[in-house]
matplotlib code that plots the C-alpha trace (Angstrom):
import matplotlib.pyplot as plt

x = [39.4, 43.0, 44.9, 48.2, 51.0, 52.0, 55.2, 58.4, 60.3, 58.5, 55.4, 51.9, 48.5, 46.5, 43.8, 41.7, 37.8, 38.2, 38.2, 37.8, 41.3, 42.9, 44.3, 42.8, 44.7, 44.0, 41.2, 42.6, 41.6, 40.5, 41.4, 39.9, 41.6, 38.0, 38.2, 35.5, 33.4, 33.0, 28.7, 29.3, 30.7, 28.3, 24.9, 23.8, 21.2, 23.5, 22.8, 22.7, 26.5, 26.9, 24.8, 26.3, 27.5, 29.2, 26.8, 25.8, 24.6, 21.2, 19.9, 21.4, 24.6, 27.5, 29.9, 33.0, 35.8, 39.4, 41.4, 44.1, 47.9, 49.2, 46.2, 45.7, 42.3, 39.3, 37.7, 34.0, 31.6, 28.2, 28.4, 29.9, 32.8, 35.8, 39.4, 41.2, 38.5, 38.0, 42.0, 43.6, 45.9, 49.7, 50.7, 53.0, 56.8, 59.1, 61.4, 61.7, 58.4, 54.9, 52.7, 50.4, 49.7, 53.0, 53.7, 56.3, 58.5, 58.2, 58.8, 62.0, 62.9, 62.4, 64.7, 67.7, 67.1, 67.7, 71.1, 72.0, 70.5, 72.0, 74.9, 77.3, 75.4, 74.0, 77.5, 78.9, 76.9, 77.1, 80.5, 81.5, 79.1, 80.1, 83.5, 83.2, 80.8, 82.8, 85.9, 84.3, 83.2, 86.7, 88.0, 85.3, 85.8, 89.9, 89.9, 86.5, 84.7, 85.3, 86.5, 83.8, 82.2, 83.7, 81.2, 82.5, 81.6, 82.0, 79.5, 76.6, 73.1, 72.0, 75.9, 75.7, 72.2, 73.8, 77.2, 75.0, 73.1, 76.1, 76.7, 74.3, 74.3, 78.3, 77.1, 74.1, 76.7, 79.3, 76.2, 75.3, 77.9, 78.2, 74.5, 74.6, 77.4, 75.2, 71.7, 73.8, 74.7, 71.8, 70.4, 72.8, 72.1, 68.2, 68.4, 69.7, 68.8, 64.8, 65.5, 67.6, 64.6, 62.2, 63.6, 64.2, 60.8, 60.1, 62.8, 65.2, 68.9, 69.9, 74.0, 75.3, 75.0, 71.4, 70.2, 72.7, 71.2, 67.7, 67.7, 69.7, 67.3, 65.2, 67.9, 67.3, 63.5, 64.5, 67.1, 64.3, 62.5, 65.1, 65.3, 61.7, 61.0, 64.2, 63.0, 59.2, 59.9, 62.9, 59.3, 56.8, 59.1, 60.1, 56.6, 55.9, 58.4, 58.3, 55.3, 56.9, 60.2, 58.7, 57.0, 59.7, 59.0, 57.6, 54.7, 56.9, 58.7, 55.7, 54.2, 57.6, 57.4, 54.0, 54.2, 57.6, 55.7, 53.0, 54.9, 57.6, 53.8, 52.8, 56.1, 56.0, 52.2, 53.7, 57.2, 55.2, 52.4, 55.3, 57.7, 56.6, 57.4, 60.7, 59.8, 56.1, 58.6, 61.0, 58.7, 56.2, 57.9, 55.7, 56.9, 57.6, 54.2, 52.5, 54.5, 53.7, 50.4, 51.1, 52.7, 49.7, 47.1, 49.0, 49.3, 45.7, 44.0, 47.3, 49.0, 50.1, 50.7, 53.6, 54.4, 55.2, 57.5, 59.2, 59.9, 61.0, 63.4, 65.1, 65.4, 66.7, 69.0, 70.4, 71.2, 73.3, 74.5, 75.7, 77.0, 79.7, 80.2, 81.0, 84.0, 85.6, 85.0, 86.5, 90.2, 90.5, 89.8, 92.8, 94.8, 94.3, 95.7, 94.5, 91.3, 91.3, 92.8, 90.2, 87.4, 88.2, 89.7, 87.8, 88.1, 86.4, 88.5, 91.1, 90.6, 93.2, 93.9, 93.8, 90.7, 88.3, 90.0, 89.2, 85.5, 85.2, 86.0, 83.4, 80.5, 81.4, 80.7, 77.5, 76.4, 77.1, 75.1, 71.7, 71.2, 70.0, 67.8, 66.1, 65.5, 64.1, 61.8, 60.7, 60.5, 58.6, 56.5, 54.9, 54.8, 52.7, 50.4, 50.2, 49.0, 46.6, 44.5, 45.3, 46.1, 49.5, 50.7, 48.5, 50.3, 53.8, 53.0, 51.9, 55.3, 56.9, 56.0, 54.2, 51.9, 48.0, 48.5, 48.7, 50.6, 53.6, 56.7, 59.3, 61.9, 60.6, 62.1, 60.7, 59.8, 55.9, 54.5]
y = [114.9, 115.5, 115.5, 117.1, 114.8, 117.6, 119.1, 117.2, 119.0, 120.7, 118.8, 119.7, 118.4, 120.9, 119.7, 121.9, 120.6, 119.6, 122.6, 120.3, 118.7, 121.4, 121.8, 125.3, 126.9, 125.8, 127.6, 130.3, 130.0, 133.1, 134.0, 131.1, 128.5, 127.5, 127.5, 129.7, 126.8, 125.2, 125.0, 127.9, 129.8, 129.8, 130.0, 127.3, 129.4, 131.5, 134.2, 133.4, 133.2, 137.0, 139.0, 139.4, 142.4, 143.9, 144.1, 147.2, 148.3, 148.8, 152.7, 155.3, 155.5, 157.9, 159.7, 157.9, 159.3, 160.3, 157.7, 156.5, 157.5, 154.2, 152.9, 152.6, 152.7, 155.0, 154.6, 152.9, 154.1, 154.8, 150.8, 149.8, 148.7, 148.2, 149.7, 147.4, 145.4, 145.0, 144.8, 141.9, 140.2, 140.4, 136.7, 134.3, 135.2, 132.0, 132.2, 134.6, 135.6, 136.2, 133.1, 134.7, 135.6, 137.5, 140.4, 140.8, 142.6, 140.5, 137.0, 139.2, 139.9, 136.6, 135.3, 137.5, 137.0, 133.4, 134.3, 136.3, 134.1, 131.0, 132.3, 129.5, 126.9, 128.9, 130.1, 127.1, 125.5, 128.1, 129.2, 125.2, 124.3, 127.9, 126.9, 123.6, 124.6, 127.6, 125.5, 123.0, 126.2, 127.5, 124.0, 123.6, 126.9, 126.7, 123.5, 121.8, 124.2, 124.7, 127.9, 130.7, 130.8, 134.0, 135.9, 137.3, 141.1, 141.0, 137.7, 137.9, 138.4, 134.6, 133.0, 135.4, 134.3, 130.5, 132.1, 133.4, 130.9, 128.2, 131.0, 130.6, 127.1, 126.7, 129.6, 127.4, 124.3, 126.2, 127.3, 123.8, 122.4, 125.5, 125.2, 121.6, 122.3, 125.6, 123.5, 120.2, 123.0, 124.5, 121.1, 120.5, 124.3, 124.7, 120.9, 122.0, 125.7, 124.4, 122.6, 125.1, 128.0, 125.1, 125.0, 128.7, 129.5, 127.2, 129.1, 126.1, 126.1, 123.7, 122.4, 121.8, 118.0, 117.5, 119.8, 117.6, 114.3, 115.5, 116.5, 113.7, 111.1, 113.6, 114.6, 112.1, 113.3, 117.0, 116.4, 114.5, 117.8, 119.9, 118.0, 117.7, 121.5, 122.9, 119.5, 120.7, 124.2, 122.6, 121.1, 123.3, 126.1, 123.7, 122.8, 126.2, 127.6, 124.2, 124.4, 128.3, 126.3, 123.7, 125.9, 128.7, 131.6, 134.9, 132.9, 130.8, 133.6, 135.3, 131.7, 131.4, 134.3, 133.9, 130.3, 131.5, 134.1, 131.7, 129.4, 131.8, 133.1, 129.7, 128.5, 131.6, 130.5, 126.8, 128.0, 130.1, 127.3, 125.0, 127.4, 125.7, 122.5, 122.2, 123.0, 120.8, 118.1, 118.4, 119.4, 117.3, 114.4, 114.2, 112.5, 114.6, 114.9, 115.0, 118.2, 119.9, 119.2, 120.7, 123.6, 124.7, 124.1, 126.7, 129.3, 128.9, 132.4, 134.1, 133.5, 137.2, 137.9, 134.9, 136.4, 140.0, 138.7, 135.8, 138.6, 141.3, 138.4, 138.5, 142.0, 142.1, 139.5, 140.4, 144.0, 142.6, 140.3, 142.7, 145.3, 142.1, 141.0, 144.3, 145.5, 141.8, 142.0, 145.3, 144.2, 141.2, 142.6, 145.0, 143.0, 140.0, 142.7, 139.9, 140.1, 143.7, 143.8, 141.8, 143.8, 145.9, 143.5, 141.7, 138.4, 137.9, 138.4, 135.6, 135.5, 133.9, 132.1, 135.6, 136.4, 133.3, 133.2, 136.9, 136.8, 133.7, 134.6, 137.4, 134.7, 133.0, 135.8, 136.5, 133.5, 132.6, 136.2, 135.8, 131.9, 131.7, 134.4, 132.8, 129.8, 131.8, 133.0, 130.6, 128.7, 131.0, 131.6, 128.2, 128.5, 131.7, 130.1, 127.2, 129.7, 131.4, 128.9, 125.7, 127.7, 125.8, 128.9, 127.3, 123.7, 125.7, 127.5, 123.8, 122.5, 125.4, 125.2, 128.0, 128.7, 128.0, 126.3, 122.2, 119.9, 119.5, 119.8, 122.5, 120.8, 117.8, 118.0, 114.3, 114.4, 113.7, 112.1]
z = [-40.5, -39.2, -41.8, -40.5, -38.6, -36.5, -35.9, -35.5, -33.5, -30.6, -31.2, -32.4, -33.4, -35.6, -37.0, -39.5, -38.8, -34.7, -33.0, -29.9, -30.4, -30.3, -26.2, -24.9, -22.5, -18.8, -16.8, -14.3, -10.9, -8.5, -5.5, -3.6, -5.6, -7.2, -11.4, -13.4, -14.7, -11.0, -10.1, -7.8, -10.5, -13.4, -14.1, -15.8, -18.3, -20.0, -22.7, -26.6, -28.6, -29.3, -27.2, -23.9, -22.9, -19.5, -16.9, -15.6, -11.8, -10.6, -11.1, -12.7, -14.3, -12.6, -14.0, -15.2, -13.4, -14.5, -15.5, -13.2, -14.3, -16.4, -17.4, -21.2, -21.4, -20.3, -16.9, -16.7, -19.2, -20.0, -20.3, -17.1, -19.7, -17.6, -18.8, -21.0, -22.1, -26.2, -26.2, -27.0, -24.3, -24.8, -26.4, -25.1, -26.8, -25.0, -28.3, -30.7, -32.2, -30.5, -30.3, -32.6, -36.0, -37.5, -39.6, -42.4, -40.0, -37.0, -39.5, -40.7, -37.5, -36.1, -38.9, -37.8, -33.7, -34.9, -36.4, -33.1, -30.8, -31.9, -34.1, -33.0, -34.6, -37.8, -38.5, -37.8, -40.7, -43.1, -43.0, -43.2, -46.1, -47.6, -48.0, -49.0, -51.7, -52.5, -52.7, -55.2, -57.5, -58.0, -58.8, -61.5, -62.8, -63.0, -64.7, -65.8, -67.4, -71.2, -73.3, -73.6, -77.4, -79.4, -81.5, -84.6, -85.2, -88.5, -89.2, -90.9, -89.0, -89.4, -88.4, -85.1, -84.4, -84.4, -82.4, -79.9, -79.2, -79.3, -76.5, -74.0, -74.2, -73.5, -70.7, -69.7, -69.6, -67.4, -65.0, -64.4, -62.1, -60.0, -59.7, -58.5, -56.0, -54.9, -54.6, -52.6, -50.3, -49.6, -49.0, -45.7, -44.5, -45.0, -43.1, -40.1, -40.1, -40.1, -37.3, -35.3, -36.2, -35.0, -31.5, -31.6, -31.9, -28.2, -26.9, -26.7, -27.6, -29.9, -30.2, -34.2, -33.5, -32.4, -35.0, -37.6, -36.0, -35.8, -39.7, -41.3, -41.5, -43.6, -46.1, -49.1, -49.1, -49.2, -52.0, -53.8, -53.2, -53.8, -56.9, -58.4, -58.3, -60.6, -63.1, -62.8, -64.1, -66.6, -67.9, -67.9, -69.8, -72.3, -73.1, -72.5, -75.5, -77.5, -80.0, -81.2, -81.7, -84.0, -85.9, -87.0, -88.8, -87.4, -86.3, -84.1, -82.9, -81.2, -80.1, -78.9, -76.8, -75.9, -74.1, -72.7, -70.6, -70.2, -68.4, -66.5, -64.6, -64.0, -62.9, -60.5, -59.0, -58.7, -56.6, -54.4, -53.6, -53.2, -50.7, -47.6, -48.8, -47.1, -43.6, -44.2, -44.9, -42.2, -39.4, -40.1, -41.4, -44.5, -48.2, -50.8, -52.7, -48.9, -48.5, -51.8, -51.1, -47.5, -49.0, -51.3, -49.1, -46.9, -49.5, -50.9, -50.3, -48.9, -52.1, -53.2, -49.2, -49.0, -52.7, -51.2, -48.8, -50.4, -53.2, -50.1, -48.9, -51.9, -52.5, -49.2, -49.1, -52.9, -51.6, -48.9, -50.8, -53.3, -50.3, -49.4, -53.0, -54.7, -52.8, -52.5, -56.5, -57.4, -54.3, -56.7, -60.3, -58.6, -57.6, -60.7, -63.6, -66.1, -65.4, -65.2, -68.9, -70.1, -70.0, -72.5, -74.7, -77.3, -75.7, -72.0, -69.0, -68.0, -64.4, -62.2, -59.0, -56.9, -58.1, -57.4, -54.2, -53.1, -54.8, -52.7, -49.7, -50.5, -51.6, -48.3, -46.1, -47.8, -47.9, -44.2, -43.6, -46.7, -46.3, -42.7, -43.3, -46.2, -44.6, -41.5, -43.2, -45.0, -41.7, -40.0, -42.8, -42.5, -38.8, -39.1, -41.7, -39.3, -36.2, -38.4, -40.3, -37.0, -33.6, -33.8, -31.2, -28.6, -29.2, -29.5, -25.6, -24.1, -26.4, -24.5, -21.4, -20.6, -17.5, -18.4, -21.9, -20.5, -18.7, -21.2, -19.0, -20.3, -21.7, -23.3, -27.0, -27.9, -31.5, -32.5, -35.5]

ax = plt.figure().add_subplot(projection="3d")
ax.plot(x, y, z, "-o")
ax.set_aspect("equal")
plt.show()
């Protein structure tokens, strides 16, 4: 049963059981113009599934000669084998990665042709969402956000147990709307990049306002997505971590930790299952519990593989990240004295106007630079699990346009449900 929509934006009908649905790549024809399969072509007896070999000539065998300059292969052997065969052919690359199954590199590398490729549009996005979102962060940390919680030194153990944890909470509190301002942003970007890598992949350009019109109507779906995953861990980590609290004690304490650690490894399973959610959802025009279950039927059996290079992504994208962030940090901690004073006062650092400004100008450019990587990959991620479990590369050639792979006419960016 075919059981996946297909993809939205270049178009695509994998199905998982019907090999036979799936469109094959045209027949080539000789040199007379007659195709392979023609009566005058075959035999119709042919040999079992998985025993032919090369033919060979009548009599003995001769030498196999010297191989010509160029050629990457041996001459004929012992077999008759012809040079080149055994090797696979080169696949069809219309966009920026190979129509065929990908390696971490090449889904990395993918991701950052993307940002060169099309780097009016994916800056465009970034940068604008960046500094609207950036904007909105300094505001709410200049005037909404309440006084940090002092910890006396000089408390006893069980009153700085309470001060610190009246702590994280105020911390916890503060988080939340710079959070919320960071996840509504990352909503408009991963929207339009997924579509932009989408057409990328076909080799297509794609302006700022056809990948905006082309994503919108999917928007309140992915922030219902974007939504239910933070609340599903919120969950499973409080029900994790709640029993310990209820019962107290040193008991509790080590149940505490115990369901705690429970729960942060099954929250990690569930974010990794769910990481092709997004672009299931937006390619494929699915709902939002049709795309998590999209997502983990992906993932099932190349769960540690997506693991390793979700978790490389980050690394990677954190290390940049920090590169821009560090130097913007240390101009402005120089140039805001009253922050700088701070840090080895006993109360936390004042920062002022100078400072937010100069750090965000830095979160902007790193931002504009990490996020369309992420989604790329996360993009092409689910494209590559796509080619290797449903030969979507054959439906992303015909989508393309190139020779031998169907009748689809290059060009012809109609969605398909």
């Amino acid at each position: 049963m075919n059981d996946t929509p297909g993809w939205a934006s270049p178009g695509s009908a994998p199905s998982d059981d019907q090999d036979a649905s799936v469109p094959r790549p045209a027949a080539p024809v000789d040199d007379t113009g007659t195709p392979p399969d023609s009566p005058s072509k075959w035999s119709k007896t042919q040999p079992p599934a998985g025993q032919w070999s090369a033919p060979t000539a009548p009599g003995p065998v001769p030498p196999a000669p010297r191989p010509a300059p160029g050629w990457g292969g041996p001459g004929p052997g012992p077999g008759g084998r012809h040079p080149g065969w055994g090797h696979p052919p080169l696949a069809a690359k219309p966009g920026v990665i190979p129509l065929r199954p990908l390696g971490v590199g090449e889904i990395l590398d993918g991701a950052v042709s993307t940002l060169r490729a099309h780097w009016r549009t994916v800056l465009g996005v970034t940068i604008v969402v960046a500094v609207i979102s950036q904007i909105g962060d300094i505001l709410v940390q200049r005037y909404l956000l309440p006084e940090p919680v002092d910890i006396d030194p000089n408390a006893s153990p069980t009153e700085a147990l309470n001060q610190a944890v009246d702590s994280m909470q105020s911390s916890l509190l503060a988080l939340a709307p710079s959070l919320f301002i960071t996840m509504i942003g990352t909503l408009f970007t991963t929207a339009v990049l997924t579509v932009v890598i989408s057409r990328s992949v076909l080799g297509r350009s794609v302006t700022l306002s056809d990948a905006w019109a082309e994503a919108r109507p999917r928007l309140l779906q992915l922030l219902g997505l974007t939504l239910l995953l933070p609340v599903m861990g919120a969950l499973l980590v409080t029900v994790g971590i709640l029993p310990g609290l209820l019962i107290g004690s040193g008991a509790g304490i080590a149940l505490t930790m115990l369901g705690g650690l429970a729960a942060v490894v099954l929250l990690i399973w569930l974010m990794v299952s769910f990481s092709l959610a997004s672009p299931a959802l937006m390619l494929e025009r699915q709902g939002i519990v049709a795309s998590l279950r999209r997502s983990a039927k992906l993932v099932k059996g190349t769960w540690w593989r997506i693991f390793g290079i979700l978790l490389l992504t980050m690394l990677l994208t954190f290390v940049v990240s920090m590169i821009i962030a560090v130097p913007f940090s240390l101009v402005a901690m120089a140039v805001d004295g009253e922050g700088v004073s701070g840090l080895f006062s006993g109360n936390g650092p004042d920062f002022g106007w100078p400072f937010l400004i100069i750090t965000g100008i830095g979160t902007v450019i790193s931002t504009s630079i990490t996020l369309p990587i992420s989604a790329g990959v996360s993009v092409l991620l689910y494209v590559d699990q796509r080619i290797r479990r449903e030969a979507l590369d054959l439906e992303l050639a015909r989508a393309a346009g190139v020779p031998g792979y169907g009748s689809e006419r290059p060009g012809n960016d109609a969605p398909r449900g």
